[in-house]
N, C-alpha and C positions, 0 to 999 in steps of 0.2 A: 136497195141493191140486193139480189138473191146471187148467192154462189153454190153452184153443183160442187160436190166432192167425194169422190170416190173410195169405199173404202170396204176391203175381203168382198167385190164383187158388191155391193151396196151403190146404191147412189143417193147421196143425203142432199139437201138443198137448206142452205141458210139464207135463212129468211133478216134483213135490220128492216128496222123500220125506226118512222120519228113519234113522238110522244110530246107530251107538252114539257116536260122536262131533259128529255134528254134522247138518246139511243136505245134503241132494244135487239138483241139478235135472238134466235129462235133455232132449234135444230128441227129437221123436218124430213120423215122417212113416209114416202108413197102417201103423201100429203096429209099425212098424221103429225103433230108434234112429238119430238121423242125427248126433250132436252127440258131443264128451265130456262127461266130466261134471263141472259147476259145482259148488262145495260151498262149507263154509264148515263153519269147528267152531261148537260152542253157544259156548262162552264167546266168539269174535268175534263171532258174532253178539248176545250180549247187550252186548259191548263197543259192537258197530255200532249198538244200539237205544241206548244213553243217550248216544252223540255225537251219534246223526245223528239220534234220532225216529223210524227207520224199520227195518223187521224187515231181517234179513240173508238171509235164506229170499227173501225177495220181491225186494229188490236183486238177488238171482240169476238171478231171473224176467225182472228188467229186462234185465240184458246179455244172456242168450236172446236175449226180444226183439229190442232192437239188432242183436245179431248175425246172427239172421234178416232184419231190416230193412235191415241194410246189405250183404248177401250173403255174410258171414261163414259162415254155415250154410246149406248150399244141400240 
């Protein structure tokens, strides 16, 4: 799953992908990576989906974000 997200005129694209262990997200400007890499194993994340109701893959997505949003990732 790849998410556009815009940010001071930018357009970043987050990149997940799967892995033999688990999730990865990726920050990605004008098809450069600009970020490291978020991850999370499968089994935390199935952990993260029956505490919290919400995929761990996507939680990922969120701190991106954030961290784009906050200047974290420039």
């Amino acid at each position: 799953m790849n998410v556009e997200h815009l940010v001071n005129g930018n357009e970043y694209e987050i990149r997940t992908c799967l892995t033999e262990v688990g999730f990865e997200v990726l920050v990605f400007l004008d098809t450069k990576p600009i970020s490291g890499t978020y991850s999370v194993s499968y089994e935390t994340a199935a952990d993260f989906q029956r505490a919290w109701g919400t995929n761990g893959a996507q939680k990922l997505i969120e701190y991106a974000k954030s961290d784009l949003d906050n200047g974290i990732i420039k």
